[in-house]
Each structure stands twice: as C-alpha cells, then as structure tokens.
GUROVO-183822 format. One record per atom (N, C-alpha, C): residue number from 1; atom name; x, y, z. Coordinates in nm, 2 decimals. Layout:
BEGIN
NUM/CA/X/Y/Z
...
//
This chain:
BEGIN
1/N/6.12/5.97/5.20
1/CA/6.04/6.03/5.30
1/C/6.12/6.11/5.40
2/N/6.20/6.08/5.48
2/CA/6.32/6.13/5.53
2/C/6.36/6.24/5.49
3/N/6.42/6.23/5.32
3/CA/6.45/6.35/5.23
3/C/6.38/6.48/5.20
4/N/6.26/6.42/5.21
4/CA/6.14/6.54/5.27
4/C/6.08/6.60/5.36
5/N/6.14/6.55/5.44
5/CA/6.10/6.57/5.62
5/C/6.23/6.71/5.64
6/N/6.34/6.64/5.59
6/CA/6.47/6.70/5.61
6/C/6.46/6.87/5.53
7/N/6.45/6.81/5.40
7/CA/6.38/6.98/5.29
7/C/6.29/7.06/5.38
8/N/6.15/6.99/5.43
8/CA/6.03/7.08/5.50
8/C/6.15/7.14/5.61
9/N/6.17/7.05/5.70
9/CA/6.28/7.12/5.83
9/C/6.36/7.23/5.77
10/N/6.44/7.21/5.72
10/CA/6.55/7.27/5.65
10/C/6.47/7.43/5.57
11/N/6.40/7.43/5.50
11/CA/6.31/7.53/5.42
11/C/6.23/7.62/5.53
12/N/6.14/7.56/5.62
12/CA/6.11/7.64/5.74
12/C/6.19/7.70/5.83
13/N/6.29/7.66/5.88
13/CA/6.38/7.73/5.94
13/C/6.46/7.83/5.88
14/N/6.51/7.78/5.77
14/CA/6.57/7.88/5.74
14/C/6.46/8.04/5.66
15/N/6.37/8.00/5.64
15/CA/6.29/8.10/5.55
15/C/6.18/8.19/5.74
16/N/6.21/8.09/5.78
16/CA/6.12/8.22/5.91
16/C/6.26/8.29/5.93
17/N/6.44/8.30/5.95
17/CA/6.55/8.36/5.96
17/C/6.52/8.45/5.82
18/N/6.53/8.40/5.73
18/CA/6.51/8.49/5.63
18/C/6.40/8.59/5.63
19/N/6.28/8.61/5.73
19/CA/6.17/8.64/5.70
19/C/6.23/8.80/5.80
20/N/6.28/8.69/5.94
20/CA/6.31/8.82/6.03
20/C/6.47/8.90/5.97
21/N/6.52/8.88/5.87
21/CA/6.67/8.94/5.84
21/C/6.59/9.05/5.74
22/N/6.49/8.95/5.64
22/CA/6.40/9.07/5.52
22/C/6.30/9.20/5.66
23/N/6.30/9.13/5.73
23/CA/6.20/9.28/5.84
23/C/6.33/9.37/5.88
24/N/6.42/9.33/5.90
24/CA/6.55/9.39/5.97
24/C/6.56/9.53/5.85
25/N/6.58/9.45/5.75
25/CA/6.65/9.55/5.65
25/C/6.58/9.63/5.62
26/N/6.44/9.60/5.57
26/CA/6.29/9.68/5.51
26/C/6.29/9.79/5.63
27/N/6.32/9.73/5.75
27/CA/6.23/9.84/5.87
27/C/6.35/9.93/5.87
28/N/6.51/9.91/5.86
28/CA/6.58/10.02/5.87
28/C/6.55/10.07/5.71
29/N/6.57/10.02/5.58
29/CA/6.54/10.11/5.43
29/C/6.41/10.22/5.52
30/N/6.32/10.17/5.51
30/CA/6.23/10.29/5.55
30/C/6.24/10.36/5.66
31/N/6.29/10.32/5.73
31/CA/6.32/10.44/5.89
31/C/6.21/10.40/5.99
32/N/6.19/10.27/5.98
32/CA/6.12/10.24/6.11
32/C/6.15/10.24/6.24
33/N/6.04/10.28/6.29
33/CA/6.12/10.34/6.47
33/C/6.15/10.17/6.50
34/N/6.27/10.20/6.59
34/CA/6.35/10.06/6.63
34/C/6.27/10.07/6.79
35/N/6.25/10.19/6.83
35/CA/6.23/10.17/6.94
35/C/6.08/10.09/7.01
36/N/6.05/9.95/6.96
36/CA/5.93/9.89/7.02
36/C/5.98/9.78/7.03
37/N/5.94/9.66/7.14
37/CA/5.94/9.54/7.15
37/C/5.96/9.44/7.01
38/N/5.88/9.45/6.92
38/CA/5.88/9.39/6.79
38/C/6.02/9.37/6.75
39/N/6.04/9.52/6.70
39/CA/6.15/9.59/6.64
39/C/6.27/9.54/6.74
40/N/6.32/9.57/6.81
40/CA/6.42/9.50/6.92
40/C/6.41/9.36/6.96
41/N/6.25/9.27/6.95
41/CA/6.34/9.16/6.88
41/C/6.36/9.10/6.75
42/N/6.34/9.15/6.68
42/CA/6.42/9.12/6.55
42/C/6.55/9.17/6.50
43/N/6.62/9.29/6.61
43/CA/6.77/9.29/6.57
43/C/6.82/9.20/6.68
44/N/6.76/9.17/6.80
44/CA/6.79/9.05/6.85
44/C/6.86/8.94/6.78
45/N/6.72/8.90/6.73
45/CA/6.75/8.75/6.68
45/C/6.85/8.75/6.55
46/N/6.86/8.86/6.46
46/CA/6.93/8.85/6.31
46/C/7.08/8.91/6.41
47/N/7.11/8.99/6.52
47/CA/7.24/9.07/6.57
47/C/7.33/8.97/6.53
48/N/7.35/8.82/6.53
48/CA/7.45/8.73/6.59
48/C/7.51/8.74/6.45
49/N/7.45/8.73/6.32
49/CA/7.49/8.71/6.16
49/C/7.52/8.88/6.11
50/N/7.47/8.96/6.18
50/CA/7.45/9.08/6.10
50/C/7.56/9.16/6.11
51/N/7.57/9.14/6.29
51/CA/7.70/9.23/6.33
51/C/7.81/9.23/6.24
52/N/7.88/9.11/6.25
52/CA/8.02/9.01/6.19
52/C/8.03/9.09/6.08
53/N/7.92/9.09/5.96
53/CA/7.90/9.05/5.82
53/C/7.93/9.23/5.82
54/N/7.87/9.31/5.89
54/CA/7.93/9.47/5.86
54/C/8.08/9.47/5.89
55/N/8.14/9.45/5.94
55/CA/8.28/9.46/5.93
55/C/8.35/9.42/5.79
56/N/8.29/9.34/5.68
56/CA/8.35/9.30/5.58
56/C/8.26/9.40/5.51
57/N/8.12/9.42/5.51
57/CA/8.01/9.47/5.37
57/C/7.96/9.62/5.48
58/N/8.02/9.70/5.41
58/CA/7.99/9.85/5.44
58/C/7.84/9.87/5.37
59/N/7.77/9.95/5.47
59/CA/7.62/10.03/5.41
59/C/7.66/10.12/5.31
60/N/7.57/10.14/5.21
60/CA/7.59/10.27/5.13
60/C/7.44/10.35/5.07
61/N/7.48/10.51/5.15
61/CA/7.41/10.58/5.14
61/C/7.25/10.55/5.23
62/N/7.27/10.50/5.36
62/CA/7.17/10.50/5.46
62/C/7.13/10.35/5.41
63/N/7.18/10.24/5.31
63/CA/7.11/10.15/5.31
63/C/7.16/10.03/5.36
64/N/7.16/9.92/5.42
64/CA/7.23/9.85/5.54
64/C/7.27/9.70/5.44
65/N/7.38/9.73/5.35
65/CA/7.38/9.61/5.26
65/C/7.44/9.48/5.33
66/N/7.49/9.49/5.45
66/CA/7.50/9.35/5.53
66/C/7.39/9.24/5.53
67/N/7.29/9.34/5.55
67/CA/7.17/9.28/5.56
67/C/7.13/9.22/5.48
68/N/7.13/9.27/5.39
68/CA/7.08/9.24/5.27
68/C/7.15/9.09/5.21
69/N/7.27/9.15/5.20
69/CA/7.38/9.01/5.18
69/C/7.36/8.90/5.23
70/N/7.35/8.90/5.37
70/CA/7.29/8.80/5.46
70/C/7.17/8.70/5.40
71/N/7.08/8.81/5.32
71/CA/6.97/8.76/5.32
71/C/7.00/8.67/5.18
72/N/7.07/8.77/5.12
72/CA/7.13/8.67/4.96
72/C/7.18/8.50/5.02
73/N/7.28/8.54/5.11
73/CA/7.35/8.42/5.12
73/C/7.31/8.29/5.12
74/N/7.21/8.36/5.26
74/CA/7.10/8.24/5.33
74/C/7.04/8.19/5.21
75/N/6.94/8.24/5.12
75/CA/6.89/8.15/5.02
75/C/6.97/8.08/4.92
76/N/7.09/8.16/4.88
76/CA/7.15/8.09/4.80
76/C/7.18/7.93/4.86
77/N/7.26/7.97/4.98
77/CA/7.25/7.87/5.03
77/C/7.13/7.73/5.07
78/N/7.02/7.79/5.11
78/CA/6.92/7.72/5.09
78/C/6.85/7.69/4.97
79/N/6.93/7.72/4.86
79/CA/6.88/7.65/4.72
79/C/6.96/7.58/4.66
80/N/7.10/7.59/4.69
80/CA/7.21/7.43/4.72
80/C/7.15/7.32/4.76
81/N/7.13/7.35/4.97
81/CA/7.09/7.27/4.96
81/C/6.96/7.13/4.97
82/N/6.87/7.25/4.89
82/CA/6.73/7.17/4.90
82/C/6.77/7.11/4.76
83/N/6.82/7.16/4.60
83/CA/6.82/7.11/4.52
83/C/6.93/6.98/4.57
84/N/6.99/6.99/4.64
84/CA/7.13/6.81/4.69
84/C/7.05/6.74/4.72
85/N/6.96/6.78/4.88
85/CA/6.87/6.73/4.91
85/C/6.77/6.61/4.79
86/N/6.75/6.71/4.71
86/CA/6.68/6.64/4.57
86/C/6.76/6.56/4.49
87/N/6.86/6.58/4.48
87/CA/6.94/6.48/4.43
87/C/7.02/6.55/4.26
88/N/6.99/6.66/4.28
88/CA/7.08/6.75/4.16
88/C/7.18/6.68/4.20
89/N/7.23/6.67/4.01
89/CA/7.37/6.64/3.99
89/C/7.51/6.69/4.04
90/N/7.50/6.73/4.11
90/CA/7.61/6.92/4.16
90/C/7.77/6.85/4.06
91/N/7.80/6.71/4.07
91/CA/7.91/6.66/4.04
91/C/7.92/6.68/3.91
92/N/7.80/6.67/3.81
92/CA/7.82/6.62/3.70
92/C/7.79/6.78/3.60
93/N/7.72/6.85/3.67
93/CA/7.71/7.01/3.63
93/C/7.84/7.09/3.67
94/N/7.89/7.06/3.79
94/CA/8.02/7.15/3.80
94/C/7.94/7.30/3.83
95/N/8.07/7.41/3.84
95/CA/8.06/7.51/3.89
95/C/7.96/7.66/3.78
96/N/7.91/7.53/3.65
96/CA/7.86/7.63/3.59
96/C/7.73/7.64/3.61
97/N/7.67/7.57/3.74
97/CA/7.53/7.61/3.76
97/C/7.49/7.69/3.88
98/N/7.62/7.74/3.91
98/CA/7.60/7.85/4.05
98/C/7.56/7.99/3.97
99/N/7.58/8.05/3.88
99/CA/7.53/8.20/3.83
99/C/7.35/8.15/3.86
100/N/7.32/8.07/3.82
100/CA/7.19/8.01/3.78
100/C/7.13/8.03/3.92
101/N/7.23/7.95/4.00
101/CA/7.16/7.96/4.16
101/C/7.16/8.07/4.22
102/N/7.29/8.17/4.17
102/CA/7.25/8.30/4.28
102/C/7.18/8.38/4.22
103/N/7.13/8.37/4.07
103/CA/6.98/8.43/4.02
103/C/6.92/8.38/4.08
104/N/6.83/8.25/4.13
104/CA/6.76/8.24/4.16
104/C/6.73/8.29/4.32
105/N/6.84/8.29/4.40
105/CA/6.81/8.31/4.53
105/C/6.77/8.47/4.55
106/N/6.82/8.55/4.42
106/CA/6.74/8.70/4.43
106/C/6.65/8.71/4.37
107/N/6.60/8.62/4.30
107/CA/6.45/8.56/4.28
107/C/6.37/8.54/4.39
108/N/6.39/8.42/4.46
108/CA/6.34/8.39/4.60
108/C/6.41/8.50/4.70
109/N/6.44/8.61/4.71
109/CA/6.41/8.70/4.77
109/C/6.32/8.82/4.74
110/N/6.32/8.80/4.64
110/CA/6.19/8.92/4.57
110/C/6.08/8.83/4.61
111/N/6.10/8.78/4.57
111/CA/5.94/8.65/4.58
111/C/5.93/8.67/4.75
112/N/6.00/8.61/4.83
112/CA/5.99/8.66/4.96
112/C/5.96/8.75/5.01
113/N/5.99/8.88/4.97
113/CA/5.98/9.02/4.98
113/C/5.81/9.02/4.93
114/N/5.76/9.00/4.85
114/CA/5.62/9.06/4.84
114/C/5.57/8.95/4.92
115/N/5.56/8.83/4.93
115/CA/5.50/8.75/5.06
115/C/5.50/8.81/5.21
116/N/5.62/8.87/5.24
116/CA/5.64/8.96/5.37
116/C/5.54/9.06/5.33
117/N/5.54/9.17/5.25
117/CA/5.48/9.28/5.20
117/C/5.29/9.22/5.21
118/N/5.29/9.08/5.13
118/CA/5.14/9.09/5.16
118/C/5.04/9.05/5.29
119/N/5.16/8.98/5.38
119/CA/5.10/8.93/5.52
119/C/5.15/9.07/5.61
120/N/5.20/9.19/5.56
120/CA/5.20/9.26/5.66
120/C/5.09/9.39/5.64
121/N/5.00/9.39/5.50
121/CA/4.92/9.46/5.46
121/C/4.82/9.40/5.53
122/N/4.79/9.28/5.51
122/CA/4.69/9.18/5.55
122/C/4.66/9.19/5.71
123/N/4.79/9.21/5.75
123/CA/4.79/9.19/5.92
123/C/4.79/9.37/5.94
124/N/4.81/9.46/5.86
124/CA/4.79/9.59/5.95
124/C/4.62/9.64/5.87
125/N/4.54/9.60/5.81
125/CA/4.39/9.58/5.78
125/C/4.33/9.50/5.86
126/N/4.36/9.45/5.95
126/CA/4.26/9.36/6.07
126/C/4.30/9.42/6.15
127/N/4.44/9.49/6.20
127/CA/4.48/9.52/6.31
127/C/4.39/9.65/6.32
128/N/4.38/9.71/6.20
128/CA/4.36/9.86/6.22
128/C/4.17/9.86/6.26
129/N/4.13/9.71/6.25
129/CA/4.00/9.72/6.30
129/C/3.95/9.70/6.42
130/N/4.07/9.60/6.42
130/CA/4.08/9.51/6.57
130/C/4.13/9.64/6.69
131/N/4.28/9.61/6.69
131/CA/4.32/9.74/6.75
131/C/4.44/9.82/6.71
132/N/4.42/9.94/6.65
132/CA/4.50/10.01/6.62
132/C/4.59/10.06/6.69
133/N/4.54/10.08/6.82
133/CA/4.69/10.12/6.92
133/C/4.76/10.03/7.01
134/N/4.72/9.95/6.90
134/CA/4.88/9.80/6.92
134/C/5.05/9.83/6.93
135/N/5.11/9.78/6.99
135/CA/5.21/9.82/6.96
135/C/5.28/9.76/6.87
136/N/5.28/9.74/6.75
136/CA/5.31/9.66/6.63
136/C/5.27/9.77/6.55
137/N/5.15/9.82/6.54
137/CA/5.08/9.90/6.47
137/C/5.18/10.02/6.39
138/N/5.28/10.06/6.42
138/CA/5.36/10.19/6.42
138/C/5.50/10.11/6.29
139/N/5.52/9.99/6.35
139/CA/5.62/9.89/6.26
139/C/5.53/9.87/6.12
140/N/5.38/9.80/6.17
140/CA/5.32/9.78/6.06
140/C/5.29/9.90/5.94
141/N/5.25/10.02/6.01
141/CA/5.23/10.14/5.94
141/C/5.35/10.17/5.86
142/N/5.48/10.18/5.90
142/CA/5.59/10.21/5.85
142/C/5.65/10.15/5.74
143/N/5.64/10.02/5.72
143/CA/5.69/9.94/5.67
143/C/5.54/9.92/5.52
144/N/5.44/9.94/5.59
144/CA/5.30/9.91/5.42
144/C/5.31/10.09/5.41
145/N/5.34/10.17/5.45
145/CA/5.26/10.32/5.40
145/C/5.33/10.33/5.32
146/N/5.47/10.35/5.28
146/CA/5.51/10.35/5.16
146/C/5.46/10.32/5.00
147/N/5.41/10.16/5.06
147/CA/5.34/10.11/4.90
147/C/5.18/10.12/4.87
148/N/5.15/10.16/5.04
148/CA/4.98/10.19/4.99
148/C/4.96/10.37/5.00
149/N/5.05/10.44/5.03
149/CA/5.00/10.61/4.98
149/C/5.03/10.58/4.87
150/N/5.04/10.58/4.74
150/CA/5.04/10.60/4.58
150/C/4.91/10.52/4.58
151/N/4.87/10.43/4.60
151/CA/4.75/10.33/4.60
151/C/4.63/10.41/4.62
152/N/4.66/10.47/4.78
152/CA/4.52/10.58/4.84
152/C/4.52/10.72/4.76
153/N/4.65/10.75/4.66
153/CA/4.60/10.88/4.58
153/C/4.52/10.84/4.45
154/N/4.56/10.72/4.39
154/CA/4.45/10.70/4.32
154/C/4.29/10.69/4.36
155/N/4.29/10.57/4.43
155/CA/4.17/10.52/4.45
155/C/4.12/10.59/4.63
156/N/4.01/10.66/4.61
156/CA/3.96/10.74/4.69
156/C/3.91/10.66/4.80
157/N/3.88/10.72/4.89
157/CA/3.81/10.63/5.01
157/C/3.63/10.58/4.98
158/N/3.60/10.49/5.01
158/CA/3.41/10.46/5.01
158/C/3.36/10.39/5.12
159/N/3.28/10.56/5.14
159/CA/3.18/10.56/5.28
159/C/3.26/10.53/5.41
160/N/3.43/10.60/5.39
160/CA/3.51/10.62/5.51
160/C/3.55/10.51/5.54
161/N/3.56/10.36/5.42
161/CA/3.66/10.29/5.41
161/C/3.77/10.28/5.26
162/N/3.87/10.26/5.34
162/CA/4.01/10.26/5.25
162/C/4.06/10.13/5.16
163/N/4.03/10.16/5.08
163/CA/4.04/10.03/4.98
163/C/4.15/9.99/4.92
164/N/4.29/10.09/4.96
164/CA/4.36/10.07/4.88
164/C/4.44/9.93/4.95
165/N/4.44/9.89/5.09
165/CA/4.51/9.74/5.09
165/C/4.44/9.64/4.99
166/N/4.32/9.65/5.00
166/CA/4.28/9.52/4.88
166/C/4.33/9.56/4.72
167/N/4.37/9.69/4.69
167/CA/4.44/9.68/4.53
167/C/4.56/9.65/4.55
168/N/4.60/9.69/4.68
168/CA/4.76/9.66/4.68
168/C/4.82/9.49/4.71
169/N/4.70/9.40/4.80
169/CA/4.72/9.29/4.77
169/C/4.71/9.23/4.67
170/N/4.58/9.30/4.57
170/CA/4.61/9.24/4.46
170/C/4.69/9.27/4.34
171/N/4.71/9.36/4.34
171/CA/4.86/9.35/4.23
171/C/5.04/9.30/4.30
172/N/5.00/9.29/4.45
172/CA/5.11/9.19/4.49
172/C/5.09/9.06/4.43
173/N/5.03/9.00/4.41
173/CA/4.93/8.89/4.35
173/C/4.98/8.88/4.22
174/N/4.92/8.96/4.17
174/CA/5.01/8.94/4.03
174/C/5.14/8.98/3.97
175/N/5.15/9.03/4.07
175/CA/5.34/9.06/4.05
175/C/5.38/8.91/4.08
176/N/5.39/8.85/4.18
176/CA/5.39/8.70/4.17
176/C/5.37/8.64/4.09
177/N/5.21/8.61/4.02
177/CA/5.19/8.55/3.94
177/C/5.26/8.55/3.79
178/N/5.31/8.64/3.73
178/CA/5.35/8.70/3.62
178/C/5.51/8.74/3.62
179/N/5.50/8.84/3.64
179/CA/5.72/8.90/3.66
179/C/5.80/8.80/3.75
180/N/5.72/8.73/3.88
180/CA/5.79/8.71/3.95
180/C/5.83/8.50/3.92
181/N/5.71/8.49/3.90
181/CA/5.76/8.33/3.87
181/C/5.80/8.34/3.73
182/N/5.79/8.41/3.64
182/CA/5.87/8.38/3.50
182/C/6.02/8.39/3.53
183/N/6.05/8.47/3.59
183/CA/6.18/8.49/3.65
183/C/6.23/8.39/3.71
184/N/6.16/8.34/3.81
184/CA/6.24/8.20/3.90
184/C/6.23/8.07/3.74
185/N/6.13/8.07/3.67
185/CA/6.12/7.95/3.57
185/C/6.28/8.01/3.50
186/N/6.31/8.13/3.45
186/CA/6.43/8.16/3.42
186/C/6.54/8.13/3.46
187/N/6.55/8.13/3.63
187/CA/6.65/8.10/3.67
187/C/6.63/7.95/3.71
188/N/6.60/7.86/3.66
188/CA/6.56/7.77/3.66
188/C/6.62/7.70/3.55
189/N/6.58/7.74/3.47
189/CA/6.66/7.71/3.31
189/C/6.80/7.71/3.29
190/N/6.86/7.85/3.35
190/CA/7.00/7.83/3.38
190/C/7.09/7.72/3.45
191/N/7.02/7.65/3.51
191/CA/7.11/7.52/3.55
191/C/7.01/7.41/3.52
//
C-alpha cells in the first residue's frame, strides 16, 4: 500500500513537471508569444532544469533540444523508478533492459504529447465559447492551430460552427488507441 501511495506521489509530480517542460518546448517549436502571464510561468517553473542542460545540449535549427532532453530524461527516469518501485528485477536483468526503457519513455512522451494536445483543444473549444479574450486564449490558439487548420480545410464549418476540434479529438483518440499503445506494449516486451 505504501508502494502505491509512493508510485501515485512519484507519477503525479513528476508528469505535471513533465506536462509544464512538454508546453515549454511545443510553445517555443511553434512560436508562441512568450509574452503572457501563462507563458512566463512556465519558463519560470521549467528555468531551474532547462537553463544548466543548454550549456551541454545545443538547439538546432530554431528547435530547443534541451528541452526536449529534459523531457526524455525525466520519464526515463520516471520509468526506473516506478518499475523498482514494482519490484523489477533491475539486478537480475542487468543493463540490457535500459534500450527497452528509453524506448519506452519516448513512448510516454508521445503518449504525453497527444494528452497535452487533447486537453488543450478541449480547453480552447469551451474557452472560445466561454471567453475568448482570455488571456490564455492566444497560447491556446497557438499551440492547437497548427493541428486543427488541415482539419478546418477538410471539413467545412455547419451553421457557423467549427467542427474540426471534435475530428481532431477524435483521431487523437485513436492515435492512442492504436500506433500509440502498440508501441508502449513494444517497448514493453523489450525488457
């Protein structure tokens, strides 16, 4: 019981860090204005890991691979140690089950990545009804327009609403369902 108290602790903390390092990186890949409250705290809270880690891992070509790295690390690491936690053998496997783990933790970053992706479509479709000239609104836009304009050139608007967040939740949905957990069962197999 303990051992699962400790996983839940351990898994929550570190996956809301992971949540705000995956917004850090997504909002600079796309060119999200930094300049809003949101946005400034989130290089806030990731600054203390992110700084350090550019002086070793250079960006390349406008994309902020510190970040990114960070983000690798943290899960890898958090799939150590929730599987110890569980009582994997680590002694008896030896060092040939780490390729296994750091597949999996860019598994659980992709997997991460469309969870971010569908609570921030989710949350800019209420906002945009609720209130649009939120200041979130401009982060939110930035960060879903990318994957819902190809969405809105297919599928047209009906009666002056836009339908493309509900196709684009749902094929996040099955990108999960399908590519994404066959992959983690894969990396799973590996060790």
């Amino acid at each position: 019981m303990l051992t699962q108290a400790a996983q839940f602790l351990l898994e929550s903390i570190l996956n809301l860090f992971l949540i705000a390092v995956l917004l850090r990186f997504y909002m600079q890949l796309l060119r999200v204005p930094f300049r809003n409250p949101f946005a400034q705290f989130i290089v806030a809270l990731t600054d203390f890991a992110v700084k350090p880690l550019r002086r070793i891992v250079p960006g390349l070509r406008g994309i902020d691979l510190a970040t990114l790295v960070l983000a690798w690390v943290l899960e890898f690491a958090l799939a150590l140690a929730l599987y110890w936690l569980g009582g994997f053998p680590f002694g008896a496997a030896g060092f040939s089950v780490l390729p296994g783990f750091a597949f999996l933790a860019v598994v659980r970053i992709l997997s991460l990545s469309l969870y971010l992706l569908l609570g921030l479509v989710f949350l800019q479709a209420i906002l945009s009804w609720i209130n649009p000239l939120s200041p979130v609104a401009p982060i939110l836009a930035g960060l879903t327009r990318p994957f819902l304009r190809p969405v809105q050139k297919l599928i047209p608007t009906v009666g002056n609403v836009d339908l493309s967040p509900l196709v684009l939740l749902l094929v996040i949905q099955l990108l999960l369902m399908l590519p994404v957990a066959m992959l983690e069962k894969l990396a799973i197999s590996l060790f």
